[in-house]
N, C-alpha and C positions, 0 to 999 in steps of 0.2 A: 274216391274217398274225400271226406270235406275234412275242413279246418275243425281242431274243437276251438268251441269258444267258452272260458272260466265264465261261470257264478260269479258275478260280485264277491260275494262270499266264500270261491275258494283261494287256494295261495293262490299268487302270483306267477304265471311261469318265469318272470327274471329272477325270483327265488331271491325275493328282496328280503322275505320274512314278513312282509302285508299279505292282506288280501289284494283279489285284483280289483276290485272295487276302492281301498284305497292308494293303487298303486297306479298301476299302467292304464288301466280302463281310461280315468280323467282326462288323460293327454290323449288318448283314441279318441277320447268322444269330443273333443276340441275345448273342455271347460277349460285345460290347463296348460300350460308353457311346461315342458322338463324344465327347473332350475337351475342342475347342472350336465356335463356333459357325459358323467353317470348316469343319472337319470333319462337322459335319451336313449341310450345305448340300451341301457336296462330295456325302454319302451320299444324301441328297433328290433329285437330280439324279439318281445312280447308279439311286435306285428306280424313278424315273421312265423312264428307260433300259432298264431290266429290267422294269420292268411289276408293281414290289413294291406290291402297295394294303395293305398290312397293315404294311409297314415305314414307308409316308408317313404312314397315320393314327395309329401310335403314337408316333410321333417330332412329330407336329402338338399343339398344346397345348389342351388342353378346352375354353378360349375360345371358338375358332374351329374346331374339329373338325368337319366335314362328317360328316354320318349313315353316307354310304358317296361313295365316288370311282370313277368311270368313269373308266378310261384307254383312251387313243387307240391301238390296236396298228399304224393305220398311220403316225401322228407317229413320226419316227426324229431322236432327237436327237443333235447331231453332235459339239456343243464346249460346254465350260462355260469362259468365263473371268471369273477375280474379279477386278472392278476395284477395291473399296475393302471395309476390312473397319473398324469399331469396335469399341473392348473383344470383348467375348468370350471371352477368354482364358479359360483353366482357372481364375482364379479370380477371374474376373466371375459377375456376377448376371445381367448383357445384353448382348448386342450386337448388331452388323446387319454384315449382308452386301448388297453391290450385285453383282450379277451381269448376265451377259449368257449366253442360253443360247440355240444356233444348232439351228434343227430344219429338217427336210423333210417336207415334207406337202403327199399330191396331185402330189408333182413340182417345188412351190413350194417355196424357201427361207427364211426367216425367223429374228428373233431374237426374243426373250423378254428386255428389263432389267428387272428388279424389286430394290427393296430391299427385304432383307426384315427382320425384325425376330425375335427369338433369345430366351428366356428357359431360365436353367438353375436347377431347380423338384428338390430331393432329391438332387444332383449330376447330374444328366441334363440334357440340352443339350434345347428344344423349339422349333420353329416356332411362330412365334405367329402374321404377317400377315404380307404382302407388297404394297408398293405403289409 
């Protein structure tokens, strides 16, 4: 089974309330930096939705950078909602994001919380860990 990949013109899978042509696309396609550490998250999520392994290990921080990332093309994930965000803003240095991300797999339902933690490293927003 492959990845879907959004229209420009449909929603967003981070369920921003854009299209993905205004949202998460731009940071996929390299024209844009996430602003904040929202905005990554939101885009992380979106990769993982579309099956980007080259968008999640560049936006992941060298700390914790895995060699390479298998993705599941049968995990279909459903909803991203943010329950709390810290600093992060555009002119923080960190912050974190708690999340809850709803998949399907195998026919089973499931959620994913993790919080995760943010570092913005030469203006660029990065994933650092999640726990």
């Amino acid at each position: 089974m492959d990845f879907p990949v959004p229209s420009p013109n449909d929603r967003c899978p981070c369920l921003s309330g854009e299209t993905y042509g205004n949202c998460c696309s731009r940071f996929h396609a390299g024209s844009a930096w996430a602003p904040t550490a929202e905005a990554l998250m939101r885009s992380r999520y979106t990769a993982f939705v579309t099956g980007d392994k080259e968008y999640l290990l560049r936006t992941w921080h060298p700390s914790g950078r895995p060699a390479r990332l298998d993705l599941d093309s049968e995990m279909r994930w459903r909803r991203l909602d943010i329950l709390s965000t810290e600093a992060g803003g555009p002119l923080d240095s960190t912050g974190v994001v708690t999340f809850e991300a709803h998949y399907r797999q195998d026919g089973d339902a499931g959620v994913q919380r993790e919080r995760s933690t943010f570092v913005r490293e030469d203006g660029r927003w990065l994933y650092v860990a999640g726990e």
